[in-house]
C-alpha positions as CSV (number, residue, x, y, z in Angstrom):
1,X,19.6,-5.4,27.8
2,X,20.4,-5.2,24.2
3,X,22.2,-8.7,23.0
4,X,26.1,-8.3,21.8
5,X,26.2,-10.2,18.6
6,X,29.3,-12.7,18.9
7,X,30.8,-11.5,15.7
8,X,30.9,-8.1,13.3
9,X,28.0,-7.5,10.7
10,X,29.4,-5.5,7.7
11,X,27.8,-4.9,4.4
12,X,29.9,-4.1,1.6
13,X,28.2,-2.5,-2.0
14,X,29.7,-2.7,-5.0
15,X,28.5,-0.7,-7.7
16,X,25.4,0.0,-6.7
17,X,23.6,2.5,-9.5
18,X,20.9,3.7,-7.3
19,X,20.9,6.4,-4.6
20,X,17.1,4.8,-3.6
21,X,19.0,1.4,-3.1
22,X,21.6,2.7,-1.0
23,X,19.4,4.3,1.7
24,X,17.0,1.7,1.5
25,X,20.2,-1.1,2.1
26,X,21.5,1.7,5.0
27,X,18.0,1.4,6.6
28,X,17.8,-2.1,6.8
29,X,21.4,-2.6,7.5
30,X,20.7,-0.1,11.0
31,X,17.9,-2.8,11.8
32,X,19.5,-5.8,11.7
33,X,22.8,-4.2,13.6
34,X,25.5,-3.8,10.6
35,X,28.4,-2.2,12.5
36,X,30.0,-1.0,9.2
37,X,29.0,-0.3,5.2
38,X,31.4,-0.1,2.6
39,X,31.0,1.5,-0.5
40,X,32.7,0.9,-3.5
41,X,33.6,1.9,-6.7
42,X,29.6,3.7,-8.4
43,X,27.8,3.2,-5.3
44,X,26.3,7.0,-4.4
45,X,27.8,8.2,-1.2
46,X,25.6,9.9,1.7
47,X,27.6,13.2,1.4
48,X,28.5,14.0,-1.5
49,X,32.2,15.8,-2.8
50,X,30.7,19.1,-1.8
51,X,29.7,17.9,1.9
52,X,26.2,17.8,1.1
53,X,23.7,15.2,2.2
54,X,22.4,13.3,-1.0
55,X,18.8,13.9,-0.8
56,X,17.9,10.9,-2.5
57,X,19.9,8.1,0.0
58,X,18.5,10.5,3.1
59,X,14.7,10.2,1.7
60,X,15.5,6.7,2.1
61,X,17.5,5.8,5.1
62,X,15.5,8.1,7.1
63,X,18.6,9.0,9.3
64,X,20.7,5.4,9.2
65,X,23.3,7.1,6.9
66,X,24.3,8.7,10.0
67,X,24.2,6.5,12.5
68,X,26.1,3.7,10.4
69,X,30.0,4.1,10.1
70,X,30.7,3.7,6.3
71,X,34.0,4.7,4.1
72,X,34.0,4.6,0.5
73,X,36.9,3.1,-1.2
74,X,37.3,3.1,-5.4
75,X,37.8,-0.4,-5.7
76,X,36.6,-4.1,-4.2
77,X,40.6,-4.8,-4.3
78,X,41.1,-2.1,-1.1
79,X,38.4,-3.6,0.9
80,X,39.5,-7.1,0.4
81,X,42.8,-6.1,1.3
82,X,41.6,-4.3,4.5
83,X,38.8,-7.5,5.0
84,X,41.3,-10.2,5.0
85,X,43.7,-8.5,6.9
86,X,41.1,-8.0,9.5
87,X,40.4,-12.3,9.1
88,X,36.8,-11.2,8.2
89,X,35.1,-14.0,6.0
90,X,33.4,-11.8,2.5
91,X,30.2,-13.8,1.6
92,X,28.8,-12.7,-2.0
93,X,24.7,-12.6,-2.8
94,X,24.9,-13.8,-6.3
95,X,23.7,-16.4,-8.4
96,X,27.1,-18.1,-9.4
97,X,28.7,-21.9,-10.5
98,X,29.3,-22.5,-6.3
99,X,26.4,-20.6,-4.5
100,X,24.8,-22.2,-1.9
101,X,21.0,-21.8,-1.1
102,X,21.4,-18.3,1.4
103,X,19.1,-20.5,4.0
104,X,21.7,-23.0,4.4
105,X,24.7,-20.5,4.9
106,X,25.8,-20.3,8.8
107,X,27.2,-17.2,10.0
108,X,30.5,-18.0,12.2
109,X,33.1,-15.3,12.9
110,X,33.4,-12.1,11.5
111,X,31.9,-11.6,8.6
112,X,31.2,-8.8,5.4
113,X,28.0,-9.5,3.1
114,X,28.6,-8.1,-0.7
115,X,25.7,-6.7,-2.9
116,X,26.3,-5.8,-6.0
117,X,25.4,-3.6,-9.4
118,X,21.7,-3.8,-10.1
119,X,22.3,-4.8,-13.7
120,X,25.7,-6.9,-13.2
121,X,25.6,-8.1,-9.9
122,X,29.2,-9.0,-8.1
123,X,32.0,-9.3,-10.8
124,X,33.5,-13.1,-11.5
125,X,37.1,-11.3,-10.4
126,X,35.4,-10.3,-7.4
127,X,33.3,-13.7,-6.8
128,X,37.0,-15.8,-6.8
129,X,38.0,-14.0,-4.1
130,X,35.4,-14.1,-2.0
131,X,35.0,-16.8,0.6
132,X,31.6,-18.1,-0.2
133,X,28.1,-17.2,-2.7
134,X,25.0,-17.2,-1.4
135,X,21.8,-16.9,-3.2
136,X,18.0,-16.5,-3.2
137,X,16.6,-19.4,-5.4
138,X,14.2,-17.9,-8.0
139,X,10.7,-19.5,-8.4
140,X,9.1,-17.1,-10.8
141,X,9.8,-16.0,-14.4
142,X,12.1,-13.2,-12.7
143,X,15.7,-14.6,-13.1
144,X,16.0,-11.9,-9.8
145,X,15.1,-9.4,-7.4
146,X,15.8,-5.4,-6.8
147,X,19.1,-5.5,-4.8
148,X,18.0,-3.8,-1.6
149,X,15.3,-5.9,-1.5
150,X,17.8,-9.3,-2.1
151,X,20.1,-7.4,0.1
152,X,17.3,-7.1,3.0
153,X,15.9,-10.9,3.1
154,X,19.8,-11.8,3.1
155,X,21.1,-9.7,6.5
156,X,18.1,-11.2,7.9
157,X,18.5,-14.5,7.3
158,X,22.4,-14.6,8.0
159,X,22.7,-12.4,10.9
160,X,19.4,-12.6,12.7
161,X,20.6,-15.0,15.2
């Protein structure tokens, strides 16, 4: 019998550049149980404006960009509108002035995980917002990793439980 988590999973990408990204960050949100995606603003959609599946995001998902409800919005501004309203907590994976180690974050209520662009990460505008920052400390010369791969070890870590 398949366990009901106590609280929603929903993963939210900003910006995301790549159409590889997105399917990979679909895929992995389908195994750890995300309920929802959001995708805003750059971030590739699975169909694109001519109702075709983009090739790319399928080739990568292999299938969880349809079995994952998701709705695109233009900007971060809708969704936090929509989020709060909702009383789900937004938690940011980026390296900012208040992150806290992503191992010592504790998922408790409803909550929406942001990724963002692969060059710029989560916006400051958007960071003040948010409820909390995690992050993945960096041990190498790398100042950080690919964003589905970030993305990935983060959903697991928070909402593995």
């Amino acid at each position: 019998m398949e366990k009901i988590p106590p609280y929603k999973k929903i993963l939210i990408l900003l910006d995301i550049r790549s159409s590889h990204n997105v399917g990979s960050l679909f895929r992995t949100a389908d195994a750890i149980g995300v309920q929802k995606i959001y995708l805003i603003g750059t971030t590739p959609d699975p169909i694109d404006r001519f109702g075709r599946p983009n090739p790319d995001i399928a080739k990568t998902a292999l299938g969880a960009e349809q079995t994952i409800p998701y709705e695109y919005y233009k900007t971060f501004v809708e969704v936090f509108a929509l989020l709060q309203k909702e009383h789900v907590a937004i938690v940011g994976l980026e390296q900012y002035k208040d992150s806290v180690d992503y191992k010592q974050y504790v998922v408790q209520n409803d909550t929406a995980l942001i990724v963002g662009n692969e060059v710029d990460g989560i916006l400051e505008s958007v960071l003040e917002k948010i409820d909390a920052t995690i992050e993945i400390p960096m041990r190498g010369e790398k100042e950080s990793l690919n964003v589905s791969v970030a993305g990935g070890i983060a959903l697991f870590r928070i909402f593995d439980n």
